[in-house]
Backbone bond lengths (Angstrom), bond angles and torsions (degrees), N, CA, C in turn:
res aa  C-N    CA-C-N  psi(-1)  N-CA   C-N-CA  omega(-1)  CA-C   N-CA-C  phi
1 X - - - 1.439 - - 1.528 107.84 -
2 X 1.297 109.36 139.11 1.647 112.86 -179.00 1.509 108.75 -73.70
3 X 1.378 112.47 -171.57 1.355 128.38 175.27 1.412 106.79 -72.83
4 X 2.117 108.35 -54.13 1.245 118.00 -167.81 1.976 115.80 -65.24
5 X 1.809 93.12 -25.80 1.944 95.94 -173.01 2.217 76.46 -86.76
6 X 1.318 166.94 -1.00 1.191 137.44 167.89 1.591 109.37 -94.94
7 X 1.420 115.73 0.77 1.500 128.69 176.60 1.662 105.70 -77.19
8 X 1.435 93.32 -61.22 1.571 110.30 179.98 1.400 109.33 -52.97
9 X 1.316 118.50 -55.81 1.522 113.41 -177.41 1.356 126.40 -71.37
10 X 0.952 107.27 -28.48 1.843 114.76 151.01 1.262 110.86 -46.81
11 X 0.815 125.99 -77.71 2.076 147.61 -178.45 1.408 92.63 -15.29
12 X 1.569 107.45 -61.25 1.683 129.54 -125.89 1.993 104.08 -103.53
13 X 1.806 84.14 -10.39 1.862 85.86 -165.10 1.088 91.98 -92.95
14 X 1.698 126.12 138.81 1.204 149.92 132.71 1.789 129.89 -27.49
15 X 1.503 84.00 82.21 1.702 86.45 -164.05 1.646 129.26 -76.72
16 X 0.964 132.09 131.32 0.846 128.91 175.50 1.887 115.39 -97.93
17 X 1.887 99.61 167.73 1.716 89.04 -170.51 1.758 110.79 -71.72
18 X 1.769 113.76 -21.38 1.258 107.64 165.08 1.372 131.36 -55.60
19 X 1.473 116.31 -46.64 1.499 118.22 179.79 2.021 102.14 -63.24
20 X 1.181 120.04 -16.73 1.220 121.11 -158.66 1.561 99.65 -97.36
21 X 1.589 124.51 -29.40 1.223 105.60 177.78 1.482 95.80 -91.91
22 X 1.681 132.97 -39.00 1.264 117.94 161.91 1.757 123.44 -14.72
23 X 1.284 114.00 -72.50 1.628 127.18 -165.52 2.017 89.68 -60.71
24 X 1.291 118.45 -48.35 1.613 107.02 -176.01 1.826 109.51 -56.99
25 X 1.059 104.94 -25.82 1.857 110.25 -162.16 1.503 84.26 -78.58
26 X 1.556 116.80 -54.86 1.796 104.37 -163.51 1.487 100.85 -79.20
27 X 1.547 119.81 5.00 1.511 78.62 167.27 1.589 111.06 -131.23
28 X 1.958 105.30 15.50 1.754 85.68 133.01 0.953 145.89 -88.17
29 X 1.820 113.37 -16.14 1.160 129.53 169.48 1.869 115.61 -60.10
30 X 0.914 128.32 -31.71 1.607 145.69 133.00 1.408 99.97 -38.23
31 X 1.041 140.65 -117.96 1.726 150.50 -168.49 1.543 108.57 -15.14
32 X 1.869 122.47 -25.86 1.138 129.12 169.86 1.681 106.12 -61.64
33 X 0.963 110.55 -40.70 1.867 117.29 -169.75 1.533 110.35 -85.37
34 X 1.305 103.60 -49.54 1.498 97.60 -172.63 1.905 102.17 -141.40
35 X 0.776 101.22 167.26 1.491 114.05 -141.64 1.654 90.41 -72.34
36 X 1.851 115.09 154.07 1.584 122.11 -161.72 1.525 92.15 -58.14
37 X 1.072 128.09 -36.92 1.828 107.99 -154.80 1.763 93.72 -74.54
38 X 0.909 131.53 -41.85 2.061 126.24 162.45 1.103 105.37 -46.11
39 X 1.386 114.42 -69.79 1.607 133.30 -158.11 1.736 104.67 -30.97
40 X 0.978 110.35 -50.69 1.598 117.91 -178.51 1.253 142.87 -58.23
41 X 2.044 121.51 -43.26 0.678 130.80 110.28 1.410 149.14 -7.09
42 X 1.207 117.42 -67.69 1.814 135.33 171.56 1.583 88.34 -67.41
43 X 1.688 126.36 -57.71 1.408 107.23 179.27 1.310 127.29 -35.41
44 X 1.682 110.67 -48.98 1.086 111.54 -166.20 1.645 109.41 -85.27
45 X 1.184 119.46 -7.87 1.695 124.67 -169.04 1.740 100.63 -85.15
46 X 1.555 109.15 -41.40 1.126 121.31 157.32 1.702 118.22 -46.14
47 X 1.033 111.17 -69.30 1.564 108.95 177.46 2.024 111.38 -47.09
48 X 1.266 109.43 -32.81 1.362 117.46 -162.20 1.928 88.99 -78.12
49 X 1.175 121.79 -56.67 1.923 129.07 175.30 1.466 103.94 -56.45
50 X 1.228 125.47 -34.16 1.680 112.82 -140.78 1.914 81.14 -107.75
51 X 1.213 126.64 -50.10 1.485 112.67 -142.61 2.147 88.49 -109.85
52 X 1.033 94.90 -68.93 1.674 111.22 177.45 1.870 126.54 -38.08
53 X 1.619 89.07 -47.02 1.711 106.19 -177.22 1.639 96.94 67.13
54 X 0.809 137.56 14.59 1.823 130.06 152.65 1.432 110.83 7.16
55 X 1.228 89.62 -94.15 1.543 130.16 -171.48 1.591 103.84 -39.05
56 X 1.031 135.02 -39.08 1.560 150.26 151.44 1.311 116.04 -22.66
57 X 1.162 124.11 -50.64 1.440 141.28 157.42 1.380 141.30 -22.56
């Protein structure tokens, strides 16, 4: 999956407040390892592998 189809599906997904404190936890838990401007990203790439299965696709 590209950058531009994990942009879109973000945009387009129906969020709920679980997926929303989910994506904040992985990306302080991320920001613990490597510094906030990564941390966020990998949070959110994490949320896209771990809860979503995206990448499966």
């Amino acid at each position: 999956m590209s950058l531009k189809e994990m942009w879109h599906y973000l945009l387009n997904k129906k969020w709920e407040s679980d997926d929303v404190w989910m994506v904040i936890l992985y990306s302080f838990i991320a920001s613990l390892f490597v510094t906030p401007l990564l941390g966020i990203p990998i949070g959110i790439l994490a949320f896209l592998i771990l809860n979503e299965d995206v990448l499966k696709k």
